[in-house]
C-alpha positions in Angstrom: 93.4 43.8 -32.0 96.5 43.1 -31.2 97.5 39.3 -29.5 98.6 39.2 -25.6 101.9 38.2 -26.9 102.4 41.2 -29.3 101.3 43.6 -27.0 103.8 42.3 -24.2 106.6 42.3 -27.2 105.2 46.3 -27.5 105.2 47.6 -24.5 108.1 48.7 -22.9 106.4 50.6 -19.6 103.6 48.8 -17.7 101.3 50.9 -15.5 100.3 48.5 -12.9 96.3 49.5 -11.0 96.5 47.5 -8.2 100.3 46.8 -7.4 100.7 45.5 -3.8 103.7 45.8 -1.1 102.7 42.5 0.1 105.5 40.1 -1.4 103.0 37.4 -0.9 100.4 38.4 -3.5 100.1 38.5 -7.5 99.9 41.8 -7.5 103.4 41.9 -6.1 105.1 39.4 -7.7 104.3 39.5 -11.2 105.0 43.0 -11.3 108.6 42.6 -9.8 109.0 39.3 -12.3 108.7 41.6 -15.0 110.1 44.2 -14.5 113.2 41.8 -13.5 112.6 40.8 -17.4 113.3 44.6 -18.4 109.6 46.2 -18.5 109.7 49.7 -16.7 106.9 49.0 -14.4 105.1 52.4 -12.6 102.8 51.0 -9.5 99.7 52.6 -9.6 98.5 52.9 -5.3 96.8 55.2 -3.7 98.5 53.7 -0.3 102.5 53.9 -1.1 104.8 56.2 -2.1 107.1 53.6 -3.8 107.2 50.2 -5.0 109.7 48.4 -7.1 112.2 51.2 -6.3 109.9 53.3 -8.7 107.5 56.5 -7.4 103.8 54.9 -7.1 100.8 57.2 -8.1 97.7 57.3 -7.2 95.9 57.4 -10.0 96.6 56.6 -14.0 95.9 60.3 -14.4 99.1 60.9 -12.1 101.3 59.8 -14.5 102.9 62.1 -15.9 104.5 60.2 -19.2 103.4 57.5 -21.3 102.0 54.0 -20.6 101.9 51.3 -23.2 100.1 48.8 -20.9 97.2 49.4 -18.3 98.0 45.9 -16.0 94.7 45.9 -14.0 95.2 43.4 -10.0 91.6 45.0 -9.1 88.5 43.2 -8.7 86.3 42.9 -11.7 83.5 45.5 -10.1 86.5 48.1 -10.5 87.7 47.1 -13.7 85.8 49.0 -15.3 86.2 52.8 -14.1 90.2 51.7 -14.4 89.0 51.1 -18.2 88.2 54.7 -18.7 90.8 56.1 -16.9 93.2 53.6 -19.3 91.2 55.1 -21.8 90.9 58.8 -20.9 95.0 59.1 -20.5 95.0 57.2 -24.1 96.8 53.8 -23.2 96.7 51.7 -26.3 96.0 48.5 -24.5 95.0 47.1 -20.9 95.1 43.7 -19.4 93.2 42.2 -16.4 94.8 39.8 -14.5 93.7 36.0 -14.4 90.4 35.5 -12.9 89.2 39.4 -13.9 86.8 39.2 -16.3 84.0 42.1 -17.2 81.9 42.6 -20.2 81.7 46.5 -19.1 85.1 47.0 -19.6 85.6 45.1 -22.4 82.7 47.6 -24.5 84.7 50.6 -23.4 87.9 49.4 -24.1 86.8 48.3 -27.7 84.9 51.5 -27.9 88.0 53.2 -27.2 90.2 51.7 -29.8 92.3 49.7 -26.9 94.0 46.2 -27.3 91.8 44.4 -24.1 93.1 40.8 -22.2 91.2 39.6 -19.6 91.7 36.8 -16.9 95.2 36.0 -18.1 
């Protein structure tokens, strides 16, 4: 398994579950830090049409290209169905924000051959 800091060094487009309008919240402003830092970040709503100047979707299995990174600002209980979709769209790795933490998700990730960070 690859570190958090190799898979960051890897990825290049960032599927963020989660990403929020509200400039007030994580899920809004670590998304726009980073992709301010060059990562090609594609919001992943069901409520927006656009965030980040990028087209939001509604679900991982909207996107239409590949992901390098599932970046997961859901609660725990939901982390793990965003696990499988991660998996079923074949993202090699998926990270869950700090204080996110499931065992669940974890298994499948491993199961599925993904690089997994959790509450980071």
């Amino acid at each position: 398994m690859r570190t958090a800091q190799q898979i960051l060094a890897e990825s290049a487009v960032i599927a963020v579950v989660g990403a929020s309008r509200d400039p007030f919240k994580a899920a809004h402003s670590v998304p726009l830090q980073m992709q301010q830092y060059g990562w090609r970040i594609v919001p992943v709503n069901p409520t927006v049409d656009e965030l980040f100047g990028e087209r939001a979707y509604k679900s991982l299995a909207d996107i239409p290209h590949p992901v390098d990174l599932v970046d997961v600002f859901r609660p725990a209980a939901d982390a793990v169905q965003v696990v499988r979709e991660a998996a079923a769209i074949g993202a090699p790795a998926v990270w869950l924000q700090l204080g996110i933490v499931s065992a669940e998700a974890r298994r499948i990730a491993e199961e599925a051959g993904m690089d997994y960070v959790e509450n980071r």
